[in-house]
C-alpha positions in Angstrom: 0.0 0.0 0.0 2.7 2.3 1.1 4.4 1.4 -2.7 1.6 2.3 -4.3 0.8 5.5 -2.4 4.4 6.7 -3.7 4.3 5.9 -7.2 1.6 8.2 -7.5 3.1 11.0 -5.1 3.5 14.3 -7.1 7.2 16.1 -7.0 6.5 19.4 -7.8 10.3 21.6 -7.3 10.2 25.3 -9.0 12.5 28.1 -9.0 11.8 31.2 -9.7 13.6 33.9 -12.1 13.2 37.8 -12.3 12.1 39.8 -15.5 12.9 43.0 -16.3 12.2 45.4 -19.0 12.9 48.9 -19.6 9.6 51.3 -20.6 10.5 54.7 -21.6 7.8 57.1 -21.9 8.2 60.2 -24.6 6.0 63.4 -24.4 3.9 63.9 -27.4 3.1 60.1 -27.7 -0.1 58.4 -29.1 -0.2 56.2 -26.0 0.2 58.7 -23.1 0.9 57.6 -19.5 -2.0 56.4 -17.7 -2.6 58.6 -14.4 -0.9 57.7 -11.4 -0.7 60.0 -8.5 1.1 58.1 -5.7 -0.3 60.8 -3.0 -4.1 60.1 -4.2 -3.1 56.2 -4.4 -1.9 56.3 -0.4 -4.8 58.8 0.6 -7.2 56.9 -0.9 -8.2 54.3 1.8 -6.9 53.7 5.4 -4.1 51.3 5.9 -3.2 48.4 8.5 0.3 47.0 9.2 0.4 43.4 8.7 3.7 42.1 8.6 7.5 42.9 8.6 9.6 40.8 6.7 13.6 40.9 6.8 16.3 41.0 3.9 15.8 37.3 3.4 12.2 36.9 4.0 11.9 36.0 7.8 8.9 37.5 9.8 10.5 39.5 12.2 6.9 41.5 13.0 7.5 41.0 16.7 11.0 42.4 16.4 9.7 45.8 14.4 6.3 46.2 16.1 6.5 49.6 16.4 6.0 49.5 12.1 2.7 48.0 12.9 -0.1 49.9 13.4 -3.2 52.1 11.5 -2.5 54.7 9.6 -4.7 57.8 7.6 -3.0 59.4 5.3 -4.9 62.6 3.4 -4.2 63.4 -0.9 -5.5 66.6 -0.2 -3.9 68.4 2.8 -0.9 66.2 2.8 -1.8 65.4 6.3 -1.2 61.8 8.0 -1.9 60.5 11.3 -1.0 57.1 12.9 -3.2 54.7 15.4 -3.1 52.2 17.7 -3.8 48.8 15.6 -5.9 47.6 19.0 -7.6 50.3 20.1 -7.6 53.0 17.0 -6.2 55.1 19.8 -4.0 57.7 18.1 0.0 57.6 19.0 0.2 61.3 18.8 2.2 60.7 15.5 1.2 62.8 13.0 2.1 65.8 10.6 2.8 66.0 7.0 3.6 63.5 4.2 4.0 63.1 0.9 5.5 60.6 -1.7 7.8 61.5 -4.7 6.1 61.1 -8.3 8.4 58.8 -9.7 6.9 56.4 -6.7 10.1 55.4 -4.8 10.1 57.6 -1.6 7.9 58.6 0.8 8.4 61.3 3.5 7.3 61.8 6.7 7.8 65.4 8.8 6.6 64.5 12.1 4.8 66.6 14.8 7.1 64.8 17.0 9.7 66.2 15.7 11.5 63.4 13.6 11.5 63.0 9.9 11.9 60.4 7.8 12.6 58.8 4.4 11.4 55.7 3.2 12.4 53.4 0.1 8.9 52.4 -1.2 8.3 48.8 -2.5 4.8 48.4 -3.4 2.2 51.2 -3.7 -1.1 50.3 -5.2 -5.3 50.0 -4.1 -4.4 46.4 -2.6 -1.1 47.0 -0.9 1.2 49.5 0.3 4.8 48.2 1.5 7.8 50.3 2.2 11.5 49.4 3.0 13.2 50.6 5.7 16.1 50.0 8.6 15.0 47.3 11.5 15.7 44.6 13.6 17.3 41.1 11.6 16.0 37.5 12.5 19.1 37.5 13.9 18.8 41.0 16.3 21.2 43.0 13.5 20.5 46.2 11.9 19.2 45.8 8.2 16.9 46.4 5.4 13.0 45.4 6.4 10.1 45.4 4.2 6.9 46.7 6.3 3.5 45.9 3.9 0.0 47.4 4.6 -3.6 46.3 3.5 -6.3 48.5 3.5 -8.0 48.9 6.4 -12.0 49.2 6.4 -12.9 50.8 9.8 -13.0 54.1 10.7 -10.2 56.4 11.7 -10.0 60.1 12.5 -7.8 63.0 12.8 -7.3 64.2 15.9 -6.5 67.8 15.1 -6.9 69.7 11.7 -4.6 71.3 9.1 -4.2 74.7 9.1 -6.3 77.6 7.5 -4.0 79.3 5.1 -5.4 82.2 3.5 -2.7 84.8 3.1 -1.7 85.7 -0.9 0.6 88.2 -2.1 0.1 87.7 -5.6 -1.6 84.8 -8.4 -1.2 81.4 -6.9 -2.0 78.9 -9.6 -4.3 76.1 -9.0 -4.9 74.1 -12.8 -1.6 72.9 -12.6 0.7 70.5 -10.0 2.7 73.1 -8.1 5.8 70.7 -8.0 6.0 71.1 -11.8 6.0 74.9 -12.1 8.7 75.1 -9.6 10.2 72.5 -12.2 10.1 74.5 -15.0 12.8 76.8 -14.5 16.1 77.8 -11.7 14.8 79.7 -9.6 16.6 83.3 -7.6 15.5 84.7 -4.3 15.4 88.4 -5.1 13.9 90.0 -1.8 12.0 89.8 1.7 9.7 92.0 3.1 8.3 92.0 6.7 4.4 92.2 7.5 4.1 96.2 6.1 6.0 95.7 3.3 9.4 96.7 4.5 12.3 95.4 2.3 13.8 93.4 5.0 16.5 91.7 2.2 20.1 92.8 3.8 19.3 90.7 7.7 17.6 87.9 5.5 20.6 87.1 3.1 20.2 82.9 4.1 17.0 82.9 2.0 18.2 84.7 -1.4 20.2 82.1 -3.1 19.9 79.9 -6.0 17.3 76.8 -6.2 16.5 74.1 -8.5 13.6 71.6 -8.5 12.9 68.6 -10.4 9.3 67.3 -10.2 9.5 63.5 -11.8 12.0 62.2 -9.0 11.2 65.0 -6.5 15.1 66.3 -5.4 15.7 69.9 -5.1 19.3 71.6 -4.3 20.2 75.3 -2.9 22.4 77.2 -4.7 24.5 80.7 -3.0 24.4 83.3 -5.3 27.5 82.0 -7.0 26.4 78.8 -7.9 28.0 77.0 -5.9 26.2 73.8 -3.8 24.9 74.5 -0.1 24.8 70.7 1.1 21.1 71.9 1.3 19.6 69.4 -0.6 16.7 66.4 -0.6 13.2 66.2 -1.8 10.0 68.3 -1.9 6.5 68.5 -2.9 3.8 71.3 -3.1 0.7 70.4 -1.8 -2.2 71.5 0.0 -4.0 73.4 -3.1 -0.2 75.0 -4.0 -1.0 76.4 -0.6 2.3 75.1 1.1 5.8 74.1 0.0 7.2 71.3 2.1 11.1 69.4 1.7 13.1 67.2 3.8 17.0 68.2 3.8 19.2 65.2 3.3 21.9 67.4 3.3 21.9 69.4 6.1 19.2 68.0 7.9 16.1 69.3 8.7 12.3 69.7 7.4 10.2 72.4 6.9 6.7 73.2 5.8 6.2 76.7 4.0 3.0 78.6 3.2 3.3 79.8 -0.4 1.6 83.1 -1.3 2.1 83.4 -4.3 3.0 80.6 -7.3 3.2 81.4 -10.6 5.9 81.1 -13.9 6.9 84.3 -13.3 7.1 84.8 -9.4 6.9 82.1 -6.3 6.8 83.4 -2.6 6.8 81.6 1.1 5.7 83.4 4.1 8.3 82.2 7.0 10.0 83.4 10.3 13.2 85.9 9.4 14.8 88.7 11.4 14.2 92.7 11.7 17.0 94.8 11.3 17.3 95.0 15.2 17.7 91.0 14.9 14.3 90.2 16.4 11.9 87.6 15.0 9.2 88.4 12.6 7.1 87.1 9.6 8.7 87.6 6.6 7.9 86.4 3.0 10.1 85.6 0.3 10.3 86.2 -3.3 11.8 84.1 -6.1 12.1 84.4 -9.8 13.1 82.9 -12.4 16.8 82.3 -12.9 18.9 83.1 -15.8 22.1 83.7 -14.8 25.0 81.6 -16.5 25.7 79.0 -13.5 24.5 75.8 -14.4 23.0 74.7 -10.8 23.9 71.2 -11.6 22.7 68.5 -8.8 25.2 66.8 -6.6 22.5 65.0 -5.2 21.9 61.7 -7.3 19.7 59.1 -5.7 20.7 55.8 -6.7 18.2 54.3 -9.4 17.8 50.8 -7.4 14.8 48.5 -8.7 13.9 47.4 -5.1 12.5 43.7 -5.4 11.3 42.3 -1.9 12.4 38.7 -1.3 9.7 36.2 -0.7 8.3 35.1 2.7 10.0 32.1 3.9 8.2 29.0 5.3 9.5 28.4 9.1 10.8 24.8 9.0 10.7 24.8 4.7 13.4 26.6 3.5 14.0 24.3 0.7 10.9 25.4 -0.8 11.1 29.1 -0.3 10.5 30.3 -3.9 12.9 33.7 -4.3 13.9 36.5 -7.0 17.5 35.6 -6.0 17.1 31.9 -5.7 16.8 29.9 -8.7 17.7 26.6 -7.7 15.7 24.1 -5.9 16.6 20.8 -5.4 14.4 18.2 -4.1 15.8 16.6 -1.1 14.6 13.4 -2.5 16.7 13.9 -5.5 14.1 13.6 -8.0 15.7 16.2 -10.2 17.0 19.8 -11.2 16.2 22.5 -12.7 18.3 25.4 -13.0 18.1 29.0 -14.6 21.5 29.4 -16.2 25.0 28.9 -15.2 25.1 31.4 -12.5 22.3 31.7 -9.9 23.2 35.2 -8.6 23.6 37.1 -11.9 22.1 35.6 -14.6 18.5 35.0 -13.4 17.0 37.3 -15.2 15.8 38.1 -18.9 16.7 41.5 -20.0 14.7 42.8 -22.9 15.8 45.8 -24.9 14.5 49.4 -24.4 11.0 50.3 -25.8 8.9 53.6 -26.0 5.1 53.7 -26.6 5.4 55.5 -29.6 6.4 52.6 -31.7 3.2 51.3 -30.6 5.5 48.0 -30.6 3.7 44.6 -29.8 6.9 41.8 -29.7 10.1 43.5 -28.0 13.0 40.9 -28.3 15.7 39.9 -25.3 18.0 42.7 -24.8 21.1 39.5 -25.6 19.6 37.1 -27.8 20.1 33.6 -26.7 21.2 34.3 -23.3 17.8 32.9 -21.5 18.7 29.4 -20.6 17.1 26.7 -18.8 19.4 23.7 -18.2 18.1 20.0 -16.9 20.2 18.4 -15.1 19.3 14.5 -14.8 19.2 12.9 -11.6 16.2 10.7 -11.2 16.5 7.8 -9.3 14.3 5.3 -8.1 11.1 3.7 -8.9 9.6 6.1 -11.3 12.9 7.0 -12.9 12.0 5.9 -16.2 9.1 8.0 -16.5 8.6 11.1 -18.3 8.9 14.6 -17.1 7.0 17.4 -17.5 8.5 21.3 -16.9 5.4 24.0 -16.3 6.0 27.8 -16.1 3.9 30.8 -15.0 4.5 34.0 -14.8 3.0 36.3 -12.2 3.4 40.3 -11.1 5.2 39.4 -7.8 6.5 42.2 -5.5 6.8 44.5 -8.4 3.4 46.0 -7.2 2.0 48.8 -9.8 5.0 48.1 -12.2 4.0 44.3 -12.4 3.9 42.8 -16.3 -0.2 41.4 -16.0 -1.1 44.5 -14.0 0.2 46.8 -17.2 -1.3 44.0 -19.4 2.6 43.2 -20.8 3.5 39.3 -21.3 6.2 36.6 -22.1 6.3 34.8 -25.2 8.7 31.9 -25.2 10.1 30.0 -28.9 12.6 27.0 -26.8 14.6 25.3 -28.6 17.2 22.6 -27.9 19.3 20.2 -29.7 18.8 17.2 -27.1 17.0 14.4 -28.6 15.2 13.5 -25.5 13.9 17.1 -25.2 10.2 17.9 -26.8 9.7 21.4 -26.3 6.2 23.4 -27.3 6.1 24.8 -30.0 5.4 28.5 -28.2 4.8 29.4 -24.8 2.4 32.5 -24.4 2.7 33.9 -20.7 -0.1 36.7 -20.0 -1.9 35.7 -17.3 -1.6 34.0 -13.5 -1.7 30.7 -15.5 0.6 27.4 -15.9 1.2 26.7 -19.2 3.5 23.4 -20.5 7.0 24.5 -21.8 8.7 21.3 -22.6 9.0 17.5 -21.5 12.0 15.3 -20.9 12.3 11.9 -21.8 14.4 9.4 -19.9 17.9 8.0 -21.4 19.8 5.5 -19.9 23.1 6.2 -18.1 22.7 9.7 -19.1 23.3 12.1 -16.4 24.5 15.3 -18.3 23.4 18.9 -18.1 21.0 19.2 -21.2 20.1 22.8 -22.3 16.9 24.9 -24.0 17.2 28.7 -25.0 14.0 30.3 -24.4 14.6 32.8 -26.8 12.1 34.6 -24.8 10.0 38.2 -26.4 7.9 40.4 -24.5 4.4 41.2 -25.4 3.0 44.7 -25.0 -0.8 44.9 -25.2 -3.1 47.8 -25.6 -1.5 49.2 -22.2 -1.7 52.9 -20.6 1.9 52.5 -18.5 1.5 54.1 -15.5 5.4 55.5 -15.6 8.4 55.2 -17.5 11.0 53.0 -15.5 11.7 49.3 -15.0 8.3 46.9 -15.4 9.0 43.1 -13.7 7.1 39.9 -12.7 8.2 36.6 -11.8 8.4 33.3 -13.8 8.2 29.9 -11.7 9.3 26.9 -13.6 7.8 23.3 -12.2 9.6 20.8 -12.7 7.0 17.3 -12.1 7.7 13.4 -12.6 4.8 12.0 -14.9 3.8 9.3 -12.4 
């Protein structure tokens, strides 16, 4: 009975291998962006900390519980508030946020007095994850992926946003006021106290140089001779245009500005400054456009990482922990492997060549033809060795959250080929849905125990698809490798 019961056992062993491709996005194009405001995606429901993963996928959620909690954030004030996950108690945490529009921070200014930038992971109506510094399975300091669901119940500020009425001049309101800031450099000309006194000469800190850049969010501070401040780090405008808020990487600090005025021609922030007697008083600043001959190039570069988040692992089951990095699994009863390419660290991954939506392109090729291979290596044993085996693949969206390939309706369309006899492979392999589909079998040969190879020779597949942003687009292809029993 026990025999029988294992001839017809299923091994199922996969590994998994990342995709990337490169989506640039040109103005003027026939398929245009699709709308993505990160700030309205993060406003637009409540959110509940679930878990808190480590950089190799252990739950280390008791380790990092202060991550875990409730949190409201508001699109339109730029306000955010966190709660108690028991009681909906509020922790007193709570001030102003936003998140940069290429999707990849988000910032906190804290009432508390703290701020903070975060490496986001995962942003969309179904999950919000972030990476940040925390506590290791194994009590070190390292990466940690914090994700978020929605969150249906009720929560409520505690105190409201400030009324902010005061103009000087036009204040723009049809247009995002992080992209007219954008536009052009930008010169602090004067200050003026409450009556309109030219307060310039005791406010000299404030009249430098600035540049902005709206798609990734930085800003730097000039002095008047172009050269760098270490003031630098992101910003937003928000709150109607009403308020100009950054975070200084550079020299450390936040602040939160009311803008009076905000127009191509002229932008100006009320703020504290100094009399001529050195006391304190409410100044406001102007700026215009720049057109001097320094260049006001950035020295702040944020690395362009593509941040993947490793999968949860199975307590007890590492051996079938399917991973990004990972891409061999063997069976600890020796059944078989599978393995993408020669190198597990740096070649698991297809690379396809650069596209634009203009093209209106429908098959994109691999970036190095021929590269994309799947190599058997043949080690059954036992009472079912003789039988045939079958080798399944799927490809899903994975941890690439709103840049996933099914979300953005892009695909995988596999041609293998081989030159081992005992190898039938399909003929084509479409991949554009959260299905299995059958790639290719392997027939048995006696005494043969040799690494047998098939090139993929792997396309992408664009759709009728809106991208929501130019930048990298991944998912995740599992191969299953299964004794025909």
């Amino acid at each position: 009975m026990k025999k029988e019961m294992k001839k017809k056992q299923m091994y199922g062993f996969s590994l998994t291998a990342m995709l990337l491709v490169f989506v640039f996005l040109f103005s003027g194009n026939s398929v245009s962006a699709a709308e993505y405001e990160p700030n309205q995606v993060l406003g637009s429901t409540n959110w509940e900390g679930t878990f808190v993963y480590d950089a190799k996928g252990n739950d280390v959620t008791s380790q990092n519980s202060g991550f875990i909690g409730r949190a409201k954030y508001d699109a339109t004030t730029n306000r955010y508030e966190f709660f108690d996950k028991q009681t909906n108690v509020s922790r007193g945490d709570k001030g102003v946020f936003f998140v940069t529009q290429d999707g990849k921070k988000r910032v906190l200014l804290s009432e508390l007095g703290y701020r903070v930038v975060v490496d986001m992971v995962r942003l969309d109506e179904n999950m919000f994850t972030y990476r940040r510094t925390g506590v290791q399975k194994d009590g070190s300091q390292g990466n940690v992926f914090v994700e978020h669901v929605p969150y249906s119940g009720e929560l409520t500020f505690t105190s409201q946003p400030p009324v902010l009425s005061k103009e000087t001049g036009t204040i723009v309101k049809d247009q995002p006021g992080r992209t007219i800031l954008s536009t052009t450099k930008w010169q602090g000309t004067k200050a003026f106290d409450e009556n309109g006194n030219d307060v310039s000469d005791y406010n000299r800190g404030y009249l430098g140089l600035a540049r902005y850049e709206s798609k990734t969010g930085r800003y730097e501070f000039f002095d008047v001779q172009g050269n760098a401040r270490n003031d630098y780090g992101y910003y937003d405008v928000i709150y109607g245009n009403k308020e100009r808020t950054i975070i200084s990487l550079g020299s450390n600090y936040g602040a939160t500005l009311e803008l009076t005025e905000l127009n191509n021609n002229r932008f100006t922030y009320a703020r504290n400054g100094k009399d001529a007697q050195g006391n304190d008083i409410t100044i406001t600043v102007e700026h215009e456009p720049y057109t001097g001959e320094f260049p006001l190039d950035f020295t702040f570069a944020p690395e362009d990482e593509l941040i993947v988040q490793p999968p949860a692992r199975v307590p007890n089951q590492d051996d079938l922990t399917n991973s990004n990095a990972v891409v061999e699994v063997e069976s600890i009863l020796n059944s078989g492997t599978v393995k993408f390419s020669e190198n597990a660290n740096t070649e698991a991954s297809i690379i396809f060549s650069k596209i634009n939506t203009k093209d209106k392109q429908t098959l994109v090729n691999e970036k190095e033809a021929g590269k994309a291979v799947i190599s058997i290596l043949d080690t059954r044993t036992g009472s079912a060795e003789q039988n045939e085996w079958n080798v399944r693949t799927k490809l899903s969206d994975g941890p690439f959250g709103n840049k996933g390939f099914l979300l953005n309706q892009l695909g995988v369309l596999l041609t293998p080929s081989t030159q081992e006899s005992s190898i039938q492979t399909a003929a084509n392999v479409t991949m554009n849905d959260n299905e299995e589909h059958q790639a290719f079998t392997v027939g048995y040969e006696q005494g043969s125990n040799e690494r047998k190879a098939v090139t993929l020779n792997p396309q992408l597949t664009v759709a009728d698809t809106n991208l929501l942003q130019s930048g990298v687009y991944g998912a995740n292809i599992t191969w299953t490798l299964t004794p025909k029993v």
